[in-house]
C-alpha positions in Angstrom: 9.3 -23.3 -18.8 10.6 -20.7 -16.9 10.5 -18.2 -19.3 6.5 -18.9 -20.2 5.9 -18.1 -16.4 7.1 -14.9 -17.0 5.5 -14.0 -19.7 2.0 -14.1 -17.3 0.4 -10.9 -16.5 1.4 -9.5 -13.1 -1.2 -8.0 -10.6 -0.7 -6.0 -7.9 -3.3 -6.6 -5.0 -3.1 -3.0 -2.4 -5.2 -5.0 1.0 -4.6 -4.3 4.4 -7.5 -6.6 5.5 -5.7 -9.9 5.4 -8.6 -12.0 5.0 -9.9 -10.2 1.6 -5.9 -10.2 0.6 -6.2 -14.0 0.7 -9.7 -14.5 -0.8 -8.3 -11.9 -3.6 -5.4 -14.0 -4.2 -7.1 -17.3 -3.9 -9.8 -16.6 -6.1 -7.7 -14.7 -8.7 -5.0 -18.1 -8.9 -8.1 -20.1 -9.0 -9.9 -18.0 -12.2 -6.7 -17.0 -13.8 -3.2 -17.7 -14.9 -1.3 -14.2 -13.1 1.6 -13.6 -11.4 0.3 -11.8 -7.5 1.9 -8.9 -5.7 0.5 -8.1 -2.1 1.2 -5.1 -0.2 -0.8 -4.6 2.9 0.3 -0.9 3.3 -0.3 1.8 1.1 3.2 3.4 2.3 5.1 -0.1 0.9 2.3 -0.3 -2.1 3.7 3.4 -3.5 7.3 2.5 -2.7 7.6 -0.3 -4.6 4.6 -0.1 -7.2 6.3 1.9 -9.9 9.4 -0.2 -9.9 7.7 -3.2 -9.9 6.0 -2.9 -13.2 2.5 -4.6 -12.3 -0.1 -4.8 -15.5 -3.0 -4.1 -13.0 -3.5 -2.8 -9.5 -6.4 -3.7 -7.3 -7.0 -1.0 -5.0 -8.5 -0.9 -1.5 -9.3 3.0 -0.1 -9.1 2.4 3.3 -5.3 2.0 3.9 -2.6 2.3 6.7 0.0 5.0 6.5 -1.3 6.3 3.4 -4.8 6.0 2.4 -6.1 4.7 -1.0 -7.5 7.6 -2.5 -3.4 9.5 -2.0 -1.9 5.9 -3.1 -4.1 6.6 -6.3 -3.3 10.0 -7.2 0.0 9.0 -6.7 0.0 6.4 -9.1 -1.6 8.4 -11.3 1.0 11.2 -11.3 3.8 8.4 -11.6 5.2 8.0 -15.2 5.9 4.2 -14.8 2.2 3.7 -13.1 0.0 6.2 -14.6 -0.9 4.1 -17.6 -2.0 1.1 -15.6 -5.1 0.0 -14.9 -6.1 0.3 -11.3 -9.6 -1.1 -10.1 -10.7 0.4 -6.9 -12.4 -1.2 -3.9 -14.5 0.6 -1.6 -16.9 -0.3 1.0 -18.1 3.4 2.4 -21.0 4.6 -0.1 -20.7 8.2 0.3 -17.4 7.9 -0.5 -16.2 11.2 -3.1 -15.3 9.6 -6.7 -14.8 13.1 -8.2 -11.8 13.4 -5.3 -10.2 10.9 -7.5 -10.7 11.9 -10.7 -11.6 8.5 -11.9 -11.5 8.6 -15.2 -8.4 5.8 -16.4 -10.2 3.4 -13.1 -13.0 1.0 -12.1 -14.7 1.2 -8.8 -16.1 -2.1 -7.4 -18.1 -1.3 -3.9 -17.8 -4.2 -1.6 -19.2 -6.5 -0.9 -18.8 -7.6 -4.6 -19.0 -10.7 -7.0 -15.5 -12.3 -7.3 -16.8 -13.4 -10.8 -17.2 -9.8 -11.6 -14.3 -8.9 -10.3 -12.2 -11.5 -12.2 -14.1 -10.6 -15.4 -13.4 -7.0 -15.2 -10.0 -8.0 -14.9 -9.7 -10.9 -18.0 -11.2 -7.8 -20.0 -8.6 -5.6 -18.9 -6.0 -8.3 -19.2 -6.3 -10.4 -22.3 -4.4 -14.0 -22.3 -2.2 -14.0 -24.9 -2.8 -16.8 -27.4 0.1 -19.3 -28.1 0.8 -18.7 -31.6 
């Protein structure tokens, strides 16, 4: 049993707001059957992400110690993280997209649908089917 627990997708969830962090992870083990990562800190969140091997990252901008839109182009420049899918999550509107070169992400601007959110990420991250 173990072993099929592994085998689920693993997300990593970049929220310094704890309140979102939990409604992120509640709604996401509610519509979905992946492993969770939280880092509240954009510092931790580029420490550890490339070691840790997540299949997505959800991304908030506005970070302590180092700011979303860094964390990104860090991730980006990362050989173990620059493949991954990374949705961003933004609540300023005249926020610069073109600083980011967003290209390889998704930008969701808050406040969003959770349903949307959760279907950008099942068609990011397809369930394997038990063959």
């Amino acid at each position: 049993m173990a072993e099929a627990l592994d085998k689920r997708k693993l997300i990593a969830i970049v929220e310094d707001d704890p309140r979102l962090a939990e409604m992120f992870s509640d709604t996401l083990q509610f519509f979905g059957h992946w492993r969770l990562h939280l880092f509240s800190d954009g510092q931790a969140a580029k420490d550890q992400l490339p070691a840790l091997g997540a299949d997505l990252i959800l991304l908030d901008v506005g970070l302590p110690n180092l700011d979303g839109v860094s964390l990104y182009k860090i991730l980006r420049g990362h050989s173990l993280t620059k493949n991954t899918p990374i949705i961003v999550m933004t609540g300023s509107h005249d926020w610069e997209l073109h600083r980011m070169g967003l290209q390889t992400g998704l930008l969701l601007r808050k406040p969003f649908n959770v349903q949307e959110l959760v279907s950008i990420i099942k068609a990011l991250l397809p369930e394997e089917k038990e063959g």
